[in-house]
N, C-alpha and C positions, 0 to 999 in steps of 0.2 A: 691800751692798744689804740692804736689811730684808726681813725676812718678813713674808709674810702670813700669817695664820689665818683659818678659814672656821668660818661655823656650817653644819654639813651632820647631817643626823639627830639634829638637836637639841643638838650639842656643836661645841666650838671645835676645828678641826685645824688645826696646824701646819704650813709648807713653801710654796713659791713656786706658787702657783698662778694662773698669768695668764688673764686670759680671764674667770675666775668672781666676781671682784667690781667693779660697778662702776666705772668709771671717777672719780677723786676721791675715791673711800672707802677708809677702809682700817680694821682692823681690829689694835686693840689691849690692851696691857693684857692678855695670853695669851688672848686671844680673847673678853674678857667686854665689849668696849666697840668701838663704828663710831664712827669720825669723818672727818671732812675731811681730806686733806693738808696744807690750811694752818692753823693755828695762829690764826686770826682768825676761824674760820670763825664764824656769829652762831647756828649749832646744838650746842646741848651733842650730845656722842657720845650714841649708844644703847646703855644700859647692859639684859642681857639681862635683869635683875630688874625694869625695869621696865614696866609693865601698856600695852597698845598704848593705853588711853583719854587716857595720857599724852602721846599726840603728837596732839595736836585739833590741828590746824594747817588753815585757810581754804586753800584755792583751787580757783580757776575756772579764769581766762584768765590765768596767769601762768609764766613760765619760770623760777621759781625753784625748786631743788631743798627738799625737804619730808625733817625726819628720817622715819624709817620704821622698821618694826619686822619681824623676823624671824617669817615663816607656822609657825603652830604646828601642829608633826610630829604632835599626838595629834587635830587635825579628823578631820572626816568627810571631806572631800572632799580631803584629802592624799593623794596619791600611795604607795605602798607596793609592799613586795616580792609580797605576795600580788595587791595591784591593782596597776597601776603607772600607770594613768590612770584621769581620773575626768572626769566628765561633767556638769556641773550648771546649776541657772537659776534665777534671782532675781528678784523682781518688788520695785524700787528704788523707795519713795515719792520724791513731787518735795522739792526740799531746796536752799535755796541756798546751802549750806556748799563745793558741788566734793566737789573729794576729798582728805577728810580724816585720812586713815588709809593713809597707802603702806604696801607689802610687799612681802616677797622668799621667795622658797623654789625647789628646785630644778626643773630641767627646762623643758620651754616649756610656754607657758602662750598658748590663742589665746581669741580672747573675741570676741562678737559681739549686734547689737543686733537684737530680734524684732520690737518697737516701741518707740514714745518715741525720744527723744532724750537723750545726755548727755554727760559729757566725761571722755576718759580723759589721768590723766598718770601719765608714762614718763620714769623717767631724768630729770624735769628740765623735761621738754615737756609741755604739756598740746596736747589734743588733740579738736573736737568730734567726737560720736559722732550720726550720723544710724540713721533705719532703716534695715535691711539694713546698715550697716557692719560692717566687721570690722576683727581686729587680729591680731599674734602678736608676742612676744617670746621674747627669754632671759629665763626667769621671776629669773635671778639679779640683775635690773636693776629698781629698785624701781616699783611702777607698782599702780596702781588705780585702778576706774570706779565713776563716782556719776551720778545722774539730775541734774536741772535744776528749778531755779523753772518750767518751764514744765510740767512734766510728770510719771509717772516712767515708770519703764524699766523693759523685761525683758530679761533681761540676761542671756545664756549663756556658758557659758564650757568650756573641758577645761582640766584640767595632764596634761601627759602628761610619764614619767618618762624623763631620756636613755638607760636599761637597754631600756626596752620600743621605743623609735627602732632601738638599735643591734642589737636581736633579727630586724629586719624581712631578710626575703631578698629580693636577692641583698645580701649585705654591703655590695659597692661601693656599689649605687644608697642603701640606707639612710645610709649615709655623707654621702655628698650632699646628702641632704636637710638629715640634719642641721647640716651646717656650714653650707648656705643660713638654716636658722631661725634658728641660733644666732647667726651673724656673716652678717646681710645684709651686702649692698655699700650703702657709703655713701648710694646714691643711689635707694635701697629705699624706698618707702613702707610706713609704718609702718600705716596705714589704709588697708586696700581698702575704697574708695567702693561703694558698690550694687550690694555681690556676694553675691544673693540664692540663687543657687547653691549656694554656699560656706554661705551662714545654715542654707538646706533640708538640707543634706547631714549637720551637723553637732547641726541636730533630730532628721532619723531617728537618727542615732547617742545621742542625747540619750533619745529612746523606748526605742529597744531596748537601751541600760545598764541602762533602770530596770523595764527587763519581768521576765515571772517565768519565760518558756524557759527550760532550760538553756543554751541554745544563744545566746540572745541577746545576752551577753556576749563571743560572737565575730563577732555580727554587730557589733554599735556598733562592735567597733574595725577591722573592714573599714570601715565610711564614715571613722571617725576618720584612718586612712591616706589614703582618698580626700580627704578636707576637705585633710590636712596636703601632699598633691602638689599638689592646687589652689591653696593659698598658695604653693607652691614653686614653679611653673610661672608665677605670677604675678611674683613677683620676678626671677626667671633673663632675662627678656627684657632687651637693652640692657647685661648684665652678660658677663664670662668665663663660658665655660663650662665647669661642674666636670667635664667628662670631657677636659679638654686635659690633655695627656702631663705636665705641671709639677703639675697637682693629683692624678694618678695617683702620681706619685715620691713624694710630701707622705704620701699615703693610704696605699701601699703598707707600709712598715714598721707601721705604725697596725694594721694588717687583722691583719699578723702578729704583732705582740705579744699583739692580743688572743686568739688562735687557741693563745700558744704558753702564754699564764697560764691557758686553759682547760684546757689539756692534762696545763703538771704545776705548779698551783696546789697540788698537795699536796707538792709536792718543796720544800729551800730555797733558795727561787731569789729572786733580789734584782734589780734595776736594772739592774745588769752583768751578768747573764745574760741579762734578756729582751734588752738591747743588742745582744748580741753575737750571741743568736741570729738579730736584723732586721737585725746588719752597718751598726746607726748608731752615735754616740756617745751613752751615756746623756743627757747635757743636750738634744741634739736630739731624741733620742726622748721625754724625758719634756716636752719644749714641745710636738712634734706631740699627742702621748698628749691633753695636758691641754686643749689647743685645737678636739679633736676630740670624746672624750668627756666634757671637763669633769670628769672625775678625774685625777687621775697616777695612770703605773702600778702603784705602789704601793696606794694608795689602792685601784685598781680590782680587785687581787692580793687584796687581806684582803676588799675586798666578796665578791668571787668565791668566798672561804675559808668566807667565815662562813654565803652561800647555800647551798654544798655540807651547811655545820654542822647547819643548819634543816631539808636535806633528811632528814639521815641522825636529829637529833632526832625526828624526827616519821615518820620510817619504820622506825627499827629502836628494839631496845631494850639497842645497845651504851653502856657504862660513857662520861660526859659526858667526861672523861680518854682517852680512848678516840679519840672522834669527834674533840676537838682535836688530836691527835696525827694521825689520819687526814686529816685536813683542813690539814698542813702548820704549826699550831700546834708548837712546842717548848716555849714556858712555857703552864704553865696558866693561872696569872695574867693573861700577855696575852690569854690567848685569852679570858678572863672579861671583861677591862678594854672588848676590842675590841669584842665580842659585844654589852654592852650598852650602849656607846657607840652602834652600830650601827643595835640591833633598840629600845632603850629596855628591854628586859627581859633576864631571866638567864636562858639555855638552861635551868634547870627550869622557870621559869614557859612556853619557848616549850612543850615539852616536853608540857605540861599540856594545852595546846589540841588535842590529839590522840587527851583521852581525855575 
């Protein structure tokens, strides 16, 4: 079977990762190029050097898939370990190009219309957008909204990060949610029609991101929670429901891997430990793992490593050699490669922001 690579914090990672790239794409060439599984396809691949204006591609009303470009990690409105969600609103002149520019980046991403009208496309679909509509995906599925010759649009949106999902208590019900956002059931609608509720909810949250409380900042993401049950309560009707004893068994080792890399993330502990501790086989664990939180547990091991690294940079003033070793690093090297694969910077420069 071939591998995949992913772009995730702005670099290419190697290993099978199901779930996290589109369906029909794949990723090659050690990570620097997307293309189609078929070999005819009429899209050159996306090569990471080149500038999103490169992909001007028209549509409206069409079910053709559109190359796309990878969401750049250094916006304002990316997702981050210090944020892990963001909140924003755009006021789209009218335009009848569609949507010319798809993208992908991590986490879900839900979006919603305040007025105007315009059309979103997903993965391939396009899709009108009335007022009060709303939408949510797996942000890893390419998709973007544009206004219309008729009008333009204001146009909100959140990305919220799967780290800040899987933080929510009680673990189970966060779980839940998100493998509802992440993987609807086929027969999901992708657009909730005239759910003004959900628009109002996800406004106050939109205010109080951008207030200047202190405290406000906890208030947006109390609605953001609310807006993200209200999508989930919406889709679950007509579907399984994720508290039946088969998606308990599915969750259960999941809950506990993550619980046992929290614990000794500084130990060296590999695959076949956190395996054996959940009493699955590593391949079955690492498909739950990655289906669930959209990392393997590897993956989510060195993320875990490197947040503890950022804590102790920026709270103590132990030797950089030090904190790697503390944080379950053995080469320094890696721990430098990883770090700034990760953060985009070098633990002195995180270091810096401190002082």
């Amino acid at each position: 079977m071939r591998s995949r690579a992913l772009f995730r914090h702005g670099v290419a990672l190697r290993g099978e990762c199901p779930g996290l790239v589109p369906a029909g794409w794949f990723v090659v060439d050690g990570g620097r190029n997307l293309s189609r599984h078929s070999a005819t396809s009429p899209y050159r691949p996306l090569a990471a050097h080149d500038a999103p204006g490169l992909w001007y591609f028209c549509c409206m009303h069409t079910n053709k898939r559109l190359p796309f470009h990878r969401f750049d990690p250094g916006s304002y409105d990316y997702p981050t370990h210090e944020m892990p969600y963001y909140i924003g609103r755009r006021n789209l002149p009218a335009h009848d190009a569609g949507v010319t520019s798809p993208h992908v980046h991590g986490g879900i991403e839900a979006g919603m219309v305040i007025s105007g009208q315009g059309v979103l496309y997903l993965d391939g679909q396009t899709y009108e957008l009335a007022h009060d509509d709303c939408y949510f995906t797996n942000a890893m599925k390419p998709h973007g909204a544009a206004s219309t010759v008729q009008g333009e649009m204001l146009y909100q949106y959140a990305h919220i990060n799967i780290e800040a999902l899987a933080s929510v208590v009680p673990p189970g019900s966060a779980f839940d949610m998100m493998q509802i956002l992440l993987s609807p059931p086929e027969n999901a609608a992708t657009v909730l029609r005239n759910r003004k509720d959900i628009v109002d909810i996800f406004s106050t949250a939109h205010d109080s991101f951008h207030g200047k409380n202190h405290f406000d900042m906890i208030r947006a993401w109390s609605f953001v929670l609310r807006g993200l049950v209200m999508i989930a309560e919406e889709i679950l009707p007509g579907t399984t429901k994720p508290n039946s004893p088969a998606h308990h068994a599915m969750k259960k080792p999941v809950l506990e891997a993550v619980n046992f890399i929290h614990h000794q993330y500084a130990e060296p502990i590999t695959l076949q430990h956190i395996a054996a501790h959940c009493s699955v086989s590593p391949s079955h664990l690492s498909h739950l793992f990655t289906e669930i939180m959209q990392y393997s547990p590897i993956e989510y091991r060195n993320k875990v490593r490197i947040d503890n690294a950022i804590r102790l940079l920026l709270d103590t003033d132990e030797k950089i050699e030090k904190i790697a070793s503390d944080t379950g690093f053995e080469s320094i090297s890696y721990f430098y490669t990883l770090f700034r694969r990760i953060t985009s910077k070098s633990p002195a420069e995180i270091r810096s922001c401190a002082h």
